[in-house]
N, C-alpha and C positions, 0 to 999 in steps of 0.2 A: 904579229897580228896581220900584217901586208897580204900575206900567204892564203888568209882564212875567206880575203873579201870575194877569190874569185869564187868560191862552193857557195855565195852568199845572192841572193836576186837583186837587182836595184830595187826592188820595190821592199824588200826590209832594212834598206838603209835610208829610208824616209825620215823626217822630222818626226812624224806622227808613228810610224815603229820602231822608233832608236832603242826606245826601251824594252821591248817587248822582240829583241832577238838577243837571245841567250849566248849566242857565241861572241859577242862583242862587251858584255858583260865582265868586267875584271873587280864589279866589288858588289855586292858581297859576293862570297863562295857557291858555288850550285847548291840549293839545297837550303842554305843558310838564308834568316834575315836578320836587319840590320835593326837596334832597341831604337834608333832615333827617325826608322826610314830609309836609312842614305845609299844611294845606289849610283855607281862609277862605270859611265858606258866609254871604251876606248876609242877612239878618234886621232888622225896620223896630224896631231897637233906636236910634232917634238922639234922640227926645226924651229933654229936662232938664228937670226942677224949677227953678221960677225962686226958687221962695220957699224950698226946701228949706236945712233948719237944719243937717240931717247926709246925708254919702254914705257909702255902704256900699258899696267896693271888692271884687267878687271877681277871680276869673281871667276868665271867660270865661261867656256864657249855655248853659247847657245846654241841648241837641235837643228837650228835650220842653217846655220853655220858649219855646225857636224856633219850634215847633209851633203853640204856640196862636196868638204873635204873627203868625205868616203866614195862620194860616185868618183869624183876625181880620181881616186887610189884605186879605183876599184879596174874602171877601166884601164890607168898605165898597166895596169897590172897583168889585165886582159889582151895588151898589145906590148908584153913587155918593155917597159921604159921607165925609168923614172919620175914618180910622178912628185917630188919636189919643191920646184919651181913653180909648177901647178898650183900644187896648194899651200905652197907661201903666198901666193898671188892671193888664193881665195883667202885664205887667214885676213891680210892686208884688209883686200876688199872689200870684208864682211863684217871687220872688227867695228864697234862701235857704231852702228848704221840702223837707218832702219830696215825691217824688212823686206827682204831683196822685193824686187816688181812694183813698190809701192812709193809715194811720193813724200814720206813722212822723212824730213831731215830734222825733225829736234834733237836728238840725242848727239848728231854731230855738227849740228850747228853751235849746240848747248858744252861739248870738249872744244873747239876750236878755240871760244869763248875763254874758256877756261885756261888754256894753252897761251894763249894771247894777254892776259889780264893779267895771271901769275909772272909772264915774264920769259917764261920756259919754252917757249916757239923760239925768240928771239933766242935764247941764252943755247938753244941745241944747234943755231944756223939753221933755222927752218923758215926762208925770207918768205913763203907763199902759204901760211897755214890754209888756204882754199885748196891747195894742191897737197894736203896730208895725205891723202890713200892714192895719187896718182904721182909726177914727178918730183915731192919730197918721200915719198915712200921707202925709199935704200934707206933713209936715216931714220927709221920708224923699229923697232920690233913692237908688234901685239903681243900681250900674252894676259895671262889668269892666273892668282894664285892660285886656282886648282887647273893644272892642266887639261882635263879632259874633263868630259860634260858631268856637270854631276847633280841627280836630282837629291829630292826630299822629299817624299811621298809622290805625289804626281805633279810635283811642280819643281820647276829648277829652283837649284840650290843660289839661294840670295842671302849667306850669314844670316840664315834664320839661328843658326847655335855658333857659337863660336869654334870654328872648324879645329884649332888648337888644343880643343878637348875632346876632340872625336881620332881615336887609337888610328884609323886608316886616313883620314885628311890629313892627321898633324903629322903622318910619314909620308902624303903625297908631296905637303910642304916642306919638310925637312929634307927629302930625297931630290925630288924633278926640279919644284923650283930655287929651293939654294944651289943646285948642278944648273939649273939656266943662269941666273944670277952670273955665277960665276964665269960663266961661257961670254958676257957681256967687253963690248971694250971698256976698261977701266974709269974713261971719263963720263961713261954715258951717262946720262939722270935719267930716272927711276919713278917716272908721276903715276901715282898710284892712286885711283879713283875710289871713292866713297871712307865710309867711318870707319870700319872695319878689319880694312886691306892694309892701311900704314903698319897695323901692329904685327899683322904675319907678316907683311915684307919685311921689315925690319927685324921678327926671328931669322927668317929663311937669309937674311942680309948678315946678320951673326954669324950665322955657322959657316956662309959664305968667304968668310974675313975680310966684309966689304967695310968702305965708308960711308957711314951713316948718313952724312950730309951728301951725298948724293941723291938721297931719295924728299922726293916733293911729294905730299897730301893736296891733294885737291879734292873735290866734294864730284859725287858720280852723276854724269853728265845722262840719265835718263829720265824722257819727261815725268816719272815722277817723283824728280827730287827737281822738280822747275824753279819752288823758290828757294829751296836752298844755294843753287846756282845763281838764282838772280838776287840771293841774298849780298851774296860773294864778293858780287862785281860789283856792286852798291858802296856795303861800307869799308871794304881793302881798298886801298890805292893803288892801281895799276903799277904793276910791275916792271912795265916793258919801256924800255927807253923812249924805241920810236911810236910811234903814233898808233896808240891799241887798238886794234881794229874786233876785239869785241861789240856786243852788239849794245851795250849800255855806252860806251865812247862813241861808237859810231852808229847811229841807229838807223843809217842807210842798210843796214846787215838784220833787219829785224825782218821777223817771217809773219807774214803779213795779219796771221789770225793771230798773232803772242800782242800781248796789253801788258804793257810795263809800268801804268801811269803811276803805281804805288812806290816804284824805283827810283824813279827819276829823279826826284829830291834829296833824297839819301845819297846817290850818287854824285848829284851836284854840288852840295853839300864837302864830301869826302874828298872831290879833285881839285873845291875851290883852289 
């Protein structure tokens, strides 16, 4: 696919035309549509961390995400180089965040949280979860049970159906991510975000020949699953030996327009 981005303009590897250029297109077939919607646009998301201590499972990379990884590829390409390091960096970078240009930190305030509560920052050696995407990042792989972007009618794919029953997701799962899985260092832990995701990582961890108890459920860290996050951290009992620096243990870490007042008791409560 490397090859195709130079015939290709930056301006159709936009967020907003990702879908609407045919050559980047690997599902459905030219010509062909799909009975549920589902459309697989490729993006140079295939590198793994070899050394990485933990992976962060979502559903799928987001368009503006996609975005940068392609102009990235596009130009190495244009200046022959490799652009790998590139865009492991942008993966990193992008993963879990809000909106590049914009000031909106819930979603990674809201994983840190979660990272820090379960126990699983401390348990991978990640002494600084503020510094997940800059210097704990070597210990980090991102990834997606669906490697590459993939919508559902006009909106990206969020387990609106269970991907397990769709003939081309359940062989994205069975193929890419049990082959990453397994690319994995063997002790790494496997936190895998929202409802969903545990049950295909755990196929794709089968066929793998991985161990089970490597992989952590955790609840998905985007603003809209706030109270289910701030369910979490309320009535579990922090996991973490040293001193949780979620934002319900330490509420110096609170962003300043979030109102927890319904938590606090609950949580008070749970750590008595």
């Amino acid at each position: 696919m490397h090859h195709r981005l130079v015939t290709l303009s930056e301006g159709s590897l936009t967020a907003a035309t990702l879908r609407r250029t045919p050559e980047l297109e690997i599902y459905p077939a030219p010509g062909e549509a799909d009975c549920e919607g589902i459309s697989v646009v490729w993006a140079p998301f295939d590198a793994v961390n070899p050394h990485a201590k933990l992976a962060i499972v979502g559903v799928t990379p987001g368009p503006n995400q996609a975005e940068r990884a392609l102009l990235a590829a596009r130009r190495a390409a244009l200046a022959g180089h490799d652009p790998t390091h590139e865009i492991t960096q942008i993966k990193c970078e992008s993963s879990f965040r809000g909106k590049q240009g914009t000031n909106d930190r819930a979603i990674e305030e809201n994983l840190k949280a979660l990272l820090e509560h379960s126990g699983v920052a401390e348990r991978v050696g990640i002494d600084d979860v503020d510094e997940l995407w800059k210097a704990e990042a070597h210990k980090v792989h991102f990834t997606s049970t669906l490697r590459y972007p993939t919508f559902i009618g006009d909106k990206l794919f969020n387990n609106q159906i269970d991907s397990l029953k769709h003939p081309f997701l359940r062989l994205m799962i069975e193929d890419l991510l049990a082959a990453e899985l397994r690319q994995l260092p063997s002790d790494a832990i496997i936190a895998v975000l929202g409802r969903r995701g545990p049950g295909v990582v755990r196929h794709a961890a089968r066929l793998a020949g991985l161990d089970l108890t490597r992989i952590v459920a955790l609840q998905h860290p985007s603003p809209n699953n706030h109270d289910g996050v701030r369910q979490y951290l309320a009535k579990e009992r922090t996991q973490s030996k040293r001193p949780c620096r979620c934002f319900l243990c330490d509420p110096s870490r609170l962003l300043p327009n979030w109102d927890v007042t319904r938590w606090i008791g609950m949580h008070r409560s749970t750590h008595e």
